[in-house]
C-alpha positions in Angstrom: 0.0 0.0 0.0 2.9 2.3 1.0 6.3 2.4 -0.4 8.7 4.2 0.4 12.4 3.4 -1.9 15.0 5.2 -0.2 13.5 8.5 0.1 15.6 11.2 1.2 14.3 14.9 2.2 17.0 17.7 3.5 16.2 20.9 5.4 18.0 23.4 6.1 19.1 21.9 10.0 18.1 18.3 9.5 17.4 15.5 7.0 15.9 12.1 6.9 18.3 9.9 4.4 17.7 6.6 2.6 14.2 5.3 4.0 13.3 2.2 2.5 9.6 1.0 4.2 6.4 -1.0 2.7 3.6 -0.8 4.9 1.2 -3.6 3.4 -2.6 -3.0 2.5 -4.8 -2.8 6.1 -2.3 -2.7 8.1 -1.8 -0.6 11.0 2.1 0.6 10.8 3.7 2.9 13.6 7.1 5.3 13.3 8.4 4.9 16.4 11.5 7.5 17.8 12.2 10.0 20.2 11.3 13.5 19.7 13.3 14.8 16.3 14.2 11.6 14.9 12.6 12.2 11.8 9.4 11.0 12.3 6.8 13.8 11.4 9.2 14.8 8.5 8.7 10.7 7.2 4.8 11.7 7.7 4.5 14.9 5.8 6.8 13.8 3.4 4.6 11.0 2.3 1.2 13.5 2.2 3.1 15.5 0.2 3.5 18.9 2.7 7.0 18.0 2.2 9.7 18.1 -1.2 11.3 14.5 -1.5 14.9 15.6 -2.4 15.8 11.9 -3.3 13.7 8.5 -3.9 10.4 7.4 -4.8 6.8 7.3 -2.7 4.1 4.7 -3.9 0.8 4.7 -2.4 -1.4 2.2 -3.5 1.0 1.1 -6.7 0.6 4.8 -8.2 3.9 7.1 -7.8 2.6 10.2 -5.1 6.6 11.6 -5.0 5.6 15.0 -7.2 1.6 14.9 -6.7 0.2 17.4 -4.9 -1.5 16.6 -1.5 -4.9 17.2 -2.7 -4.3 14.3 -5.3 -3.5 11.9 -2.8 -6.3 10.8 -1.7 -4.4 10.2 2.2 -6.1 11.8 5.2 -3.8 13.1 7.9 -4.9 13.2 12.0 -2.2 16.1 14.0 -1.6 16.7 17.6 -2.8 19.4 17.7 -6.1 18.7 15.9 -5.9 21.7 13.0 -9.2 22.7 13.1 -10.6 26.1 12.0 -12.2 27.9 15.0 -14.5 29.8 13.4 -16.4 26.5 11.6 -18.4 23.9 13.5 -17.9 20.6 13.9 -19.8 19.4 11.0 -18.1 22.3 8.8 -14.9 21.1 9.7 -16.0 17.2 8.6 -16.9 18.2 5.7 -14.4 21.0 4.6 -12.6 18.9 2.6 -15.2 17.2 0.6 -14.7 19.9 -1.7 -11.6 19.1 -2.8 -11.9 15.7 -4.2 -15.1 15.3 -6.4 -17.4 13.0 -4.7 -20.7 12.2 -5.1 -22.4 14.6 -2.7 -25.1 12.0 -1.4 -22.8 9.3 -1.2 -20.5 12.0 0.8 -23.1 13.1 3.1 -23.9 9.5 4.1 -20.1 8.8 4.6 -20.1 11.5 7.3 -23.1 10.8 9.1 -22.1 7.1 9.6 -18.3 9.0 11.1 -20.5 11.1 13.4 -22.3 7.9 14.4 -19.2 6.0 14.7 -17.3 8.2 16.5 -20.3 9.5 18.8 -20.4 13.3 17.6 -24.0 13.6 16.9 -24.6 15.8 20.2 -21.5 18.7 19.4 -22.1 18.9 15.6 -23.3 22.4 15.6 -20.7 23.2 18.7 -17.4 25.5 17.6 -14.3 24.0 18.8 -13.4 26.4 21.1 -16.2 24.7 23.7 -14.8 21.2 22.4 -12.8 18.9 25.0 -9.4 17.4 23.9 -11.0 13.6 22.9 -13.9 15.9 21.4 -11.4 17.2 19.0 -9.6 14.6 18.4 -12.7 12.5 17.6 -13.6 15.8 15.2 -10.0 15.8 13.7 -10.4 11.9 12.6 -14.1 12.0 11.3 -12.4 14.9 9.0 -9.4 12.9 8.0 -11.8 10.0 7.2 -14.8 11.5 5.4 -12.7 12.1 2.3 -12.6 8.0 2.4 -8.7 7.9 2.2 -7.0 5.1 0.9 -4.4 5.5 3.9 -5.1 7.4 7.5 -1.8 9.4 8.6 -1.5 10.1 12.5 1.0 12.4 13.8 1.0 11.7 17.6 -2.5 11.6 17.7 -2.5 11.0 21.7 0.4 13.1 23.0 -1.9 16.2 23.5 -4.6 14.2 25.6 -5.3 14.0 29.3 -4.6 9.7 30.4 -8.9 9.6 30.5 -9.3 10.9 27.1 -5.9 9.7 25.7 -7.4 5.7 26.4 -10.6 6.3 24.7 -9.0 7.7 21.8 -6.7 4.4 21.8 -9.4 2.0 21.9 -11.2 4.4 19.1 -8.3 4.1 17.0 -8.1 0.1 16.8 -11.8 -0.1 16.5 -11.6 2.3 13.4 -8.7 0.3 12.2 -10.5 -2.7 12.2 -14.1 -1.9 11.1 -12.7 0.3 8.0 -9.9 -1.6 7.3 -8.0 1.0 5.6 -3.9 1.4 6.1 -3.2 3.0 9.1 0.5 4.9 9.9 1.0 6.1 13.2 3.3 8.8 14.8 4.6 8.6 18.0 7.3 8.5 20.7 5.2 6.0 22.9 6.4 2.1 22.7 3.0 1.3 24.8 0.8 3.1 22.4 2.8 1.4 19.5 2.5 -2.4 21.8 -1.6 -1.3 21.8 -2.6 -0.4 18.3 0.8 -1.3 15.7 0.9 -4.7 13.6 4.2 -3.8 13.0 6.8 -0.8 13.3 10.1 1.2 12.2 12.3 2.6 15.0 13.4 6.0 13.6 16.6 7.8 15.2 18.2 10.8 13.6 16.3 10.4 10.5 17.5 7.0 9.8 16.4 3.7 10.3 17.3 1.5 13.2 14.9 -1.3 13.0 11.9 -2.3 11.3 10.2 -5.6 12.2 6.6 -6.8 14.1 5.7 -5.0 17.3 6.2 -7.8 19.1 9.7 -9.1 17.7 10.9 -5.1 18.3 9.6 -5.1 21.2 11.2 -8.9 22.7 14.2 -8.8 20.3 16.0 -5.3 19.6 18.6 -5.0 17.5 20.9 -2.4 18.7 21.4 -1.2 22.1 19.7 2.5 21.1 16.8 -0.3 20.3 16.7 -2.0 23.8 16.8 1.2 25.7 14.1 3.0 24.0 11.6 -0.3 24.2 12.5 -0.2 27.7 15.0 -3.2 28.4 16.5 -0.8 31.2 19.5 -3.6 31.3 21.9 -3.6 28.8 25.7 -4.6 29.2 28.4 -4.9 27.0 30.4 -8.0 27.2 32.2 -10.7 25.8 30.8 -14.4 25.0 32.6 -17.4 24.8 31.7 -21.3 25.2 27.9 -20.5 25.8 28.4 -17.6 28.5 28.6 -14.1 28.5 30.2 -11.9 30.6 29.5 -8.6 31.8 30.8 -6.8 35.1 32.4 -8.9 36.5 29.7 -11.6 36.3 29.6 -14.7 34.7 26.1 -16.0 32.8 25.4 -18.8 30.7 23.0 -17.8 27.7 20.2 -19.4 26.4 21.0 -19.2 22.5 24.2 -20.4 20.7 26.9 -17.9 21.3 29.1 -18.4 18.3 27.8 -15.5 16.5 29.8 -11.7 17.0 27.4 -10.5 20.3 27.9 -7.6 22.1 25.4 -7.0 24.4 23.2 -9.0 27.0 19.9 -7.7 28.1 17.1 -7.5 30.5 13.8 -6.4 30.7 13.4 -5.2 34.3 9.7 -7.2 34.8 11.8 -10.1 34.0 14.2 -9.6 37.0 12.7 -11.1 40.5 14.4 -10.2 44.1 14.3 -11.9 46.8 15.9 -14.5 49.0 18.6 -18.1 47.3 15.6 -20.1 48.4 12.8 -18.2 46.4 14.1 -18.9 43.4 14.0 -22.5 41.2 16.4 -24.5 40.1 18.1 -23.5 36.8 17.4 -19.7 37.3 20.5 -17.6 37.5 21.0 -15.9 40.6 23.5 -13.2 42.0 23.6 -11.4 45.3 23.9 -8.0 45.3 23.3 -4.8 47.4 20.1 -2.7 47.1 22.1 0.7 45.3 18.5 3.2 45.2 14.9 3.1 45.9 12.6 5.1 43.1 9.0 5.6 43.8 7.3 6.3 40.3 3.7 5.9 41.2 2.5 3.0 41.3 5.1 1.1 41.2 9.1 1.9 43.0 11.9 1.1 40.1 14.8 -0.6 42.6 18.4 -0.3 41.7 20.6 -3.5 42.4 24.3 -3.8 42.4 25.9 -7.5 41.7 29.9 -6.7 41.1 30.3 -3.9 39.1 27.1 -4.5 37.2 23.5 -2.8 37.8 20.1 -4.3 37.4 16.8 -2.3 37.0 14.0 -4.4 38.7 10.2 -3.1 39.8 8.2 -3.8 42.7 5.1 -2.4 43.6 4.1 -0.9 46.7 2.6 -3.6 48.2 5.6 -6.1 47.9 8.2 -3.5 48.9 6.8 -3.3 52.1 6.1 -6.6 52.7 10.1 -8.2 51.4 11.1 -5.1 53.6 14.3 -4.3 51.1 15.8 -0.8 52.2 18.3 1.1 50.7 22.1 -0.6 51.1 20.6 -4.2 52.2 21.7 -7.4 50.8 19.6 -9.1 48.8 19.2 -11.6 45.8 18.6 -11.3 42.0 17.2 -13.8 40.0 15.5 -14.5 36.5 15.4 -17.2 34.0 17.9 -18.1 31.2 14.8 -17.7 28.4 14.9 -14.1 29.8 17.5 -13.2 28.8 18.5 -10.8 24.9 22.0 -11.0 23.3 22.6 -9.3 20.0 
């Protein structure tokens, strides 16, 4: 459906180089990267707001790179909702049914089965101004979709939202995706967002590529370590590997894959990691003893620092479970998870 072959665009202070992606017909495809990787440029780039310098887009089999965005037939969702003020909410729907020739009727019942959809039917004649944020937003997709776009574009399309409003958008969003079952492309800098709505995704950092693979495998099997930290392994150490075992800080560990292959890098997911006392834990985990480095509450649950040698392991516990194991700050204590746990690359 999309295709992009090694598209390239250059502004003055940045550039995105050598992008090579298919997104497949249906699917729901997410561009994944901290804040100025790229990602937006990618986006506009492929609606046509933006001048490819190099390379070829293909949406749908038909080459886009020189049409004009209002012969591309691709509906674009932004943050910050880009609606005009002085319209209402069925004004702004319908704004850009203008623009692309359809059958009015046919039009007009395309939008009221949006409204329906995406339960607007109350605020149609309301202004935005007396709109909430998930009111917008709702308003911002109906518009996207009532000019029946082959492919839905969404440029962080929960990063302005309150949590209450951002979760009903979410589940919005995948109920859309499935009962249209057009392509969606997703913005964003959120890897539980991405877990929650992508089939599959394309980690972007400073305009290049990193990884591109299903949600899943990114998520489980990252490629690089810029790749585990940003999917939130947490612990990630460079080491050698010889005769099945890495080792890393001074700490030996024997690995669950073949290691005859050029690693670098063992890592962790910190929900993998349990604490606790040598006779908590099973036969054939791997344990090391280790002293509790730093306490941090984060809400609901406390992220707990733990030093083994010169290595240090992320772990969580919630409150609960803090308080009853009693671990304090500087107290012994020991770490444990299983072999299958564990990512080399």
């Amino acid at each position: 459906m999309i295709q992009l072959e090694k598209v390239s665009v250059v502004l003055p202070q940045f550039a995105v180089r050598d992008i090579s992606l298919h997104v497949a017909e249906g699917e729901f495809f997410a561009l994944l990267g901290p804040t100025a990787a790229g990602k937006t440029v990618i986006l506009e780039s492929i609606v046509g707001l933006l001048r490819v310098t190099r390379g070829r887009i293909k949406v749908a089999g038909r080459d886009m790179t020189r049409c004009p965005p209002e012969r591309r037939r691709i509906g674009i969702v932004y943050q910050d909702y880009a609606l005009f003020p002085h319209l209402s909410v069925i004004e702004n729907i319908r704004y850009g049914l203008r623009y692309f020739g359809m059958d009015t009727r046919e039009a007009h019942q395309g939008v009221e089965r949006l409204i329906e959809m995406l339960d607007l039917g109350r605020i149609v004649q309301r202004r935005p101004l007396h709109l909430s944020g998930g009111e917008k937003q709702r308003v911002s997709l109906a518009r996207a979709l009532s000019v029946n776009p082959s492919v839905l574009l969404l440029d962080e399309p929960l990063s302005a939202l309150d949590p209450n409003f951002r979760e009903e958008i979410r589940r919005m969003l995948k109920s859309l995706h499935s009962e249209l079952g057009i392509t969606f492309m997703m913005v964003t800098h959120d890897f539980e967002e991405t877990l929650y709505l992508a089939d599959r995704v394309a980690l972007i950092r400073q305009g290049c590529i990193e990884q591109v693979g299903a949600t899943e495998e990114v998520f489980h099997r990252p490629a690089t370590p810029f790749a585990a930290e940003f999917v939130g392994m947490k612990n990630i150490f460079a080491g050698s590997f010889s005769s099945g075992c890495a080792t890393f800080g001074g700490l030996r560990c024997p690995l669950p894959v073949d290691a005859g292959r050029d690693f670098k890098h063992v890592a962790l997911r910190p929900e993998d990691i349990s604490l606790g006392r040598a006779e908590d834990f099973a036969a054939g985990q791997i344990t090391y003893t280790g002293e509790i480095d730093k306490i941090i509450n984060l809400g609901f649950v406390h992220e707990v620092s733990v030093r083994c040698q010169q290595a240090e392991f992320k772990t969580y516990l919630d409150r609960k479970t803090l308080r009853q194991t009693g671990i304090q700050e500087g107290g012994s204590v020991v770490l444990g998870f299983d072999p299958s746990a564990l990512h080399v690359f």
